[in-house]
C-alpha positions as CSV (number, residue, x, y, z in Angstrom):
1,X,-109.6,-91.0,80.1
2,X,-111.0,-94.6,79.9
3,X,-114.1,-93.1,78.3
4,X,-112.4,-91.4,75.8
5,X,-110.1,-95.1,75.3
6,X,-113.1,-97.1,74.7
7,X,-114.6,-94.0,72.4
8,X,-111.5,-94.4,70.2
9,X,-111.8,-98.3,70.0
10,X,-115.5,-98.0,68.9
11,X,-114.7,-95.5,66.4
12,X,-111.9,-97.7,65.0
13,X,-114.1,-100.8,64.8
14,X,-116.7,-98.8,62.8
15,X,-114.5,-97.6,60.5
16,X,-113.2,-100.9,60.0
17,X,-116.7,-102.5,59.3
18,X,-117.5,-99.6,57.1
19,X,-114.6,-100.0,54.3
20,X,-115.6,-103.4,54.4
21,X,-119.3,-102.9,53.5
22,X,-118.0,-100.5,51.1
23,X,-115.5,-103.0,49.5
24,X,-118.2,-105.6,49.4
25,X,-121.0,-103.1,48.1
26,X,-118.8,-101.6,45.8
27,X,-117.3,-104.8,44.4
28,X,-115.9,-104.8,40.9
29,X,-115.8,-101.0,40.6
30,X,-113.0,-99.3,39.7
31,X,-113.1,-96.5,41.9
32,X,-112.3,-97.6,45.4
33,X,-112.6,-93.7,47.4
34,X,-114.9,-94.6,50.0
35,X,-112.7,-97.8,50.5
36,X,-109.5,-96.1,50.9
37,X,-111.3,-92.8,53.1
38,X,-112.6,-95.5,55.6
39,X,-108.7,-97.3,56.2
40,X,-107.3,-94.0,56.2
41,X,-109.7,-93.0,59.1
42,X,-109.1,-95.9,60.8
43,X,-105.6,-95.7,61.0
44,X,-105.3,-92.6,61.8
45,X,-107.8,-92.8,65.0
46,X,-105.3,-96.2,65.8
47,X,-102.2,-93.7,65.4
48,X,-104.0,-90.8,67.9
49,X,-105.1,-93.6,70.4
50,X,-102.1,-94.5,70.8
51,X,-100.8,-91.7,70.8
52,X,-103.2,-90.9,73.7
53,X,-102.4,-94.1,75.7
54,X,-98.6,-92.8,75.3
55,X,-99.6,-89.6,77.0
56,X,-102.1,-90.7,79.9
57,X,-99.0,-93.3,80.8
58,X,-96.2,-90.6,80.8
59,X,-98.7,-88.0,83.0
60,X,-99.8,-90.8,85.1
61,X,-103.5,-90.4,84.3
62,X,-103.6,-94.5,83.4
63,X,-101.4,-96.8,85.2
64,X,-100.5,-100.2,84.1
65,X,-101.8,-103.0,86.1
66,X,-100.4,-106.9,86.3
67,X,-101.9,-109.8,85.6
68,X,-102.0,-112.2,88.3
């Protein structure tokens, strides 16, 4: 399940670089697609993962540990 955590986060963080290489590559364009389609993904893989962290908490599959 941690796997499939840090998966999720990596997938997020590309998607994130990529609509900002396409903003800055695209620049004074008026059609911003490619912009918008990257965002999109990358909230929606935020809403699954947590989602997911939701679910491996309420089956017990990850437990939350203290600081100390």
């Amino acid at each position: 399940m941690k796997i499939v955590v840090v998966l999720f986060l990596a997938f997020i963080v590309f998607s994130l670089f990529q609509g900002m290489y396409y903003l800055a590559k695209d620049g004074g364009e008026r059609d911003k697609t490619r912009v918008v389609r990257a965002l999109t993904w990358r909230i929606g893989l935020s809403l699954v993962l947590f989602a997911l962290l939701l679910l491996g908490y309420a089956t017990g599959l990850l437990q939350p540990t203290g600081l100390r």
